[in-house]
C-alpha positions, -999 to 999 in steps of 0.1 A, spaced: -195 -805 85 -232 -791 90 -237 -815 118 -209 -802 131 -221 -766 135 -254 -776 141 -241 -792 173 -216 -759 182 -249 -736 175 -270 -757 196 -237 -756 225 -240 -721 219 -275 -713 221 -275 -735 254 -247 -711 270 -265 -682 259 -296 -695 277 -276 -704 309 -259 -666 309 -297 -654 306 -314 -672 330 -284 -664 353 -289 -628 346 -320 -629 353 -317 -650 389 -291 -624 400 -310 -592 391 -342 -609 409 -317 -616 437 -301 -580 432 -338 -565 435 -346 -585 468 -320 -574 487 -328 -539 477 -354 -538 486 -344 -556 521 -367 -590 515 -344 -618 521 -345 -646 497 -349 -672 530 -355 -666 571 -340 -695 588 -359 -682 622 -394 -695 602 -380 -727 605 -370 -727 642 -404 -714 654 -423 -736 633 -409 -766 643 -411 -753 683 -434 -757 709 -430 -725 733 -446 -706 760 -461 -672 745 -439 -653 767 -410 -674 751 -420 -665 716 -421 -627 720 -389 -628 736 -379 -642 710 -387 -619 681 -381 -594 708 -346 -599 707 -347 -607 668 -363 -573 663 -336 -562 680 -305 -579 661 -317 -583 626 -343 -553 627 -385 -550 634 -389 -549 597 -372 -583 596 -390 -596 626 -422 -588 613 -417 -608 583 -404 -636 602 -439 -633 623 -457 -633 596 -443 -667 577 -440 -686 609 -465 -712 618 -475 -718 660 -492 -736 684 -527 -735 683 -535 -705 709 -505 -684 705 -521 -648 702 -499 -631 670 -515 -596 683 -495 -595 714 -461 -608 695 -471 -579 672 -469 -557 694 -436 -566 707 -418 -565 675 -438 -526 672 -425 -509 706 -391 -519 687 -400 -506 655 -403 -477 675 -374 -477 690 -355 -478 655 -376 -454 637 -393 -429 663 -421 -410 647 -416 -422 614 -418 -456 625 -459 -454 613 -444 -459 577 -436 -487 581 -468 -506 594 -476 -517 555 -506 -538 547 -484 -564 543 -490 -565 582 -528 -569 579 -529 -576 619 -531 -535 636 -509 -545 660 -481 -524 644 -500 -495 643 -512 -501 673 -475 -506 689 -464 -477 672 -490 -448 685 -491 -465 719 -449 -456 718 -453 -423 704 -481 -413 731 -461 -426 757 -428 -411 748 -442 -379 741 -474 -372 762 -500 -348 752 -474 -332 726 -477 -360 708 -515 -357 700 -515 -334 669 -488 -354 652 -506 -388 657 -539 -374 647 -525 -360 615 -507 -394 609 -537 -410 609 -554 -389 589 -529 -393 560 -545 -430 560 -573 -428 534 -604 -425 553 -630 -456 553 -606 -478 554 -597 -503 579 -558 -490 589 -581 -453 592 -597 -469 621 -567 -491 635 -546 -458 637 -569 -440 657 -582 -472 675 -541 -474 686 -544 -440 700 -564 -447 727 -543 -477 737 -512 -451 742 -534 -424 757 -547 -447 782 -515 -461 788 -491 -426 793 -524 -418 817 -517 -448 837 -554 -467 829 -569 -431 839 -600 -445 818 -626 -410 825 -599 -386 819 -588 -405 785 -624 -404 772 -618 -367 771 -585 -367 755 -600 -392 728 -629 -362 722 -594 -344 716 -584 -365 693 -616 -362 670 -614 -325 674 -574 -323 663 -580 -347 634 -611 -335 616 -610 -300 628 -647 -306 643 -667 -308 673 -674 -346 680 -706 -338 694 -726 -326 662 -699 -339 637 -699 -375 619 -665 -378 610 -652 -365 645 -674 -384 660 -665 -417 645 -625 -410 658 -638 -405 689 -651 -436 689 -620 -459 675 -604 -442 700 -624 -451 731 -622 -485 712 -587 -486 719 -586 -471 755 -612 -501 765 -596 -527 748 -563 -512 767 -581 -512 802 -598 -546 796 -568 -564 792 -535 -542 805 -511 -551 776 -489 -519 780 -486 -520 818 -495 -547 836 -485 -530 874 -503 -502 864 -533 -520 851 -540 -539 886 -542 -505 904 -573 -491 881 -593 -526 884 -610 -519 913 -616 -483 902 -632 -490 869 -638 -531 872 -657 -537 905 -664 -571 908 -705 -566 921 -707 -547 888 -702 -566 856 -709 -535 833 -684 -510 845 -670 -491 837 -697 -485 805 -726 -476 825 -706 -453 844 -720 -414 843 -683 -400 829 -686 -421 793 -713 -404 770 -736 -419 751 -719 -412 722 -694 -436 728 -708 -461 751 -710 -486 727 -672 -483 718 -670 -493 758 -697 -519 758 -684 -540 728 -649 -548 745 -662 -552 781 -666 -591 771 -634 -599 793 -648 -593 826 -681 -613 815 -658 -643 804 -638 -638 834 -671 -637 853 -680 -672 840 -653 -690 850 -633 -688 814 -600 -678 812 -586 -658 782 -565 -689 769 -592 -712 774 -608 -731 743 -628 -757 756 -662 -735 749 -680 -755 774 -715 -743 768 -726 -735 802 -700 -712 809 -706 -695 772 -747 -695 782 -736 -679 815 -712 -652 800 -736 -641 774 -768 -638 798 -747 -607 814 -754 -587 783 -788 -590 793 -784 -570 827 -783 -539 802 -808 -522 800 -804 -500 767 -813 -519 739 -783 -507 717 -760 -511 739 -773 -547 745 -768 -556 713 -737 -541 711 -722 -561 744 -738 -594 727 -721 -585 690 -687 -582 710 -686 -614 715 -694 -624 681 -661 -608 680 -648 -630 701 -659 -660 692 -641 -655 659 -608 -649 674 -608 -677 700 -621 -704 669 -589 -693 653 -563 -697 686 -558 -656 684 -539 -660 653 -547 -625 638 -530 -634 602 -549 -667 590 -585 -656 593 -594 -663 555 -584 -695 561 -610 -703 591 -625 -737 585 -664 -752 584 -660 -770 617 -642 -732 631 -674 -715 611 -699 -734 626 -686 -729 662 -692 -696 661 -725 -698 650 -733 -726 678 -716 -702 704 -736 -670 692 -769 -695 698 -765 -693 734 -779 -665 738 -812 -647 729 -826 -643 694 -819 -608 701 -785 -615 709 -780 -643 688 -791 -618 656 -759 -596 669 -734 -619 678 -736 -629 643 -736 -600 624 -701 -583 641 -686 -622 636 -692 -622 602 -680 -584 601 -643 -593 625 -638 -621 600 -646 -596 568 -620 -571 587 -598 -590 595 -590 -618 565 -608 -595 535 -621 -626 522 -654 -623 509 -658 -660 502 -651 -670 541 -673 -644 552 -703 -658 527 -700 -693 542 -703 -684 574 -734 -664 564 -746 -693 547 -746 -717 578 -774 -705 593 -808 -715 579 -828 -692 596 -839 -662 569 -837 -629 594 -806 -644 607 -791 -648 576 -803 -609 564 -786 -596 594 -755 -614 587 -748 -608 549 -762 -568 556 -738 -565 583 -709 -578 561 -722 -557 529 -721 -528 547 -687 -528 555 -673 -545 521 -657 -510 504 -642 -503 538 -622 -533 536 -621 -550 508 -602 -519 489 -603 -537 459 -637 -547 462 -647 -531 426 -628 -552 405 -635 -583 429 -668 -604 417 -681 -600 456 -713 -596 449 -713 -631 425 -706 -648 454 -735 -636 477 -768 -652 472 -786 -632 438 -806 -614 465 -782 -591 475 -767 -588 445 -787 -552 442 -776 -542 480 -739 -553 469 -742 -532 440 -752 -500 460 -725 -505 482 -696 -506 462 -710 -478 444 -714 -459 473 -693 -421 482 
């Protein structure tokens, strides 16, 4: 008889578990859908398994973005795997101009860090510049601003601004210099001239404007009528040097006018052979500059780009770049002077601090170099930048995983205002 209930208690204690655990599945279920993360995205599996054309795969999520939603495209972009050399900015921005589309102005809300790669934000202000003009400014700049400041979607934001403003201008690259002062002026309430703040939105945006003109990815038709205005082929460091862009923001020009360098040298921008003498040739350009700063600055761009071609332009795995990647960078920033070798460096080990916030990638690459002032430069550079983004940085042992002798720099930099 007590065997007996012993077996119906344990029956029901089994149920009972089964009805929890069920419970427990459907409210997990329940809370997913709420909050509009599906529990699977069959489309991860079709583009993983694919081997497309670029232009394939953002028509693709294009018309996804349009049937299922950019929200739910994003996702999908962002837990697919592609072809080695498939640029996840561009696709970014595809899914973003229909964001856009589905949310208008409020569409910024929805660029969450989830979406580490800017091209959201990016998609977004370019939409919102070109849909509304000049109106537009005020709201964008105070958009921005509601983005804590020092941080790395601060910069983005403003940096996306002068991608639109360029673009609703048609590639009118002297006139949207001016609106960019604008921009600093409308965000901070200061003059851009004399103030840090409004200086430094100047700047991303002039970032954004020559990225924008350096590559044409809003409007290509419009694009090819400013190149010879602004990219004449007997002058490699045009439109930088050109008397309409201060010196306040010349190095916002000179650190994305790597393209026409590259281009230049024979490499084109989906090219990852990184034959050597076309690298040596690309980089000697930056020495046709005269102005120290802004030599080092054309050199440290591409450090910048070294870092994106190692990784195939895949904007979402850079925490996960590996030794052999890491030590082509640092063999590709050797082609070129100390001087510029010192540079190229230090802004690769900041784009791969930006862009994976991963401390312990960014301390290996530092590491690979045996050279002492080469090394300073590079972990400096990346200290300098870790509370901008690293938001987390405080609670993070960072400064355990640098070499002990910059554990006191680390220290004063997280503690920083």
């Amino acid at each position: 008889m007590i065997s007996l209930v012993r077996r119906l208690d344990s029956i029901h204690r089994s149920r009972l578990f089964l009805i929890v655990l069920l419970v427990v599945v459907c409210g997990v279920v329940s809370l997913l859908i709420r909050f509009g993360e599906p529990l699977f995205y069959p489309e991860v599996t079709e583009l993983s398994s694919s081997s497309w054309s670029a232009d394939a795969y953002a028509g693709y999520l294009t018309d996804l973005a349009k049937r299922k939603g950019a929200v739910y495209a994003f996702a999908v972009l962002y837990k697919a795997s592609f072809p080695f050399g498939i640029d996840t900015h561009v696709l970014g921005h595809r899914i973003g101009y229909v964001l856009y589309d589905e949310r208008g102005s409020e569409a910024i809300r929805y660029c969450t860090e989830t979406y580490r790669d800017d091209a959201c934000v990016h998609a977004v202000v370019i939409q919102e510049y070109v849909t509304q003009g000049r109106a537009a400014l005020t709201t964008l700049a105070a958009a921005c601003e509601s983005i804590p400041r020092g941080t790395s979607g601060y910069a983005d934001c403003f940096h996306g601004i002068g991608h639109g403003i360029l673009a609703y201008l048609e590639y009118d690259y002297e006139t949207t210099i001016v609106e960019c002062k604008a921009v600093g002026e409308a965000a901070t309430g200061a003059d851009p001239m004399t103030d840090h703040q409004a200086q430094f939105v100047w700047k991303q945006c002039v970032d954004g404007a020559t990225m924008e003109l350096m590559q044409g990815l809003h409007d290509q038709e419009a694009w090819s009528k400013a190149i010879p205005t602004y990219m004449p082929e007997d002058d490699l460091r045009m439109p930088c040097n050109a008397s309409y862009v201060p010196a306040e923001v010349r190095g916002s020009c000179y650190i994305y006018v790597r393209p026409r360098m590259l281009r230049a040298a024979g490499i084109a921008a989906d090219e990852y052979t990184f034959d050597q003498k076309k690298y040596t040739k690309a980089l000697a350009y930056c020495e046709m500059i005269p102005e120290e700063l802004d030599r080092k600055t054309c050199y440290g761009g591409f450090g910048m780009q070294f870092v994106y071609s190692v990784n195939g332009n895949d904007n979402r795995t850079f925490g996960e770049l590996s030794l052999p990647a890491l030590t082509t960078v640092h063999e590709l920033c050797a082609l070129a002077s100390f001087e510029g070798r010192s540079a190229c460096i230090a802004t690769a080990a900041e784009t791969i601090l930006g862009r994976s916030r991963d401390v312990e990638t960014v301390s290996t690459f530092c590491g690979l170099t045996e050279d002492a002032v080469l090394q300073d430069r590079c972990y400096t550079a990346a200290i300098g930048l870790i509370k901008q983004y690293v938001p987390n940085a405080t609670v993070y042992p960072f400064c355990a995983i640098v070499p002990h002798t910059y554990w006191l720099l680390c220290q004063e930099a997280l503690n920083s205002p």
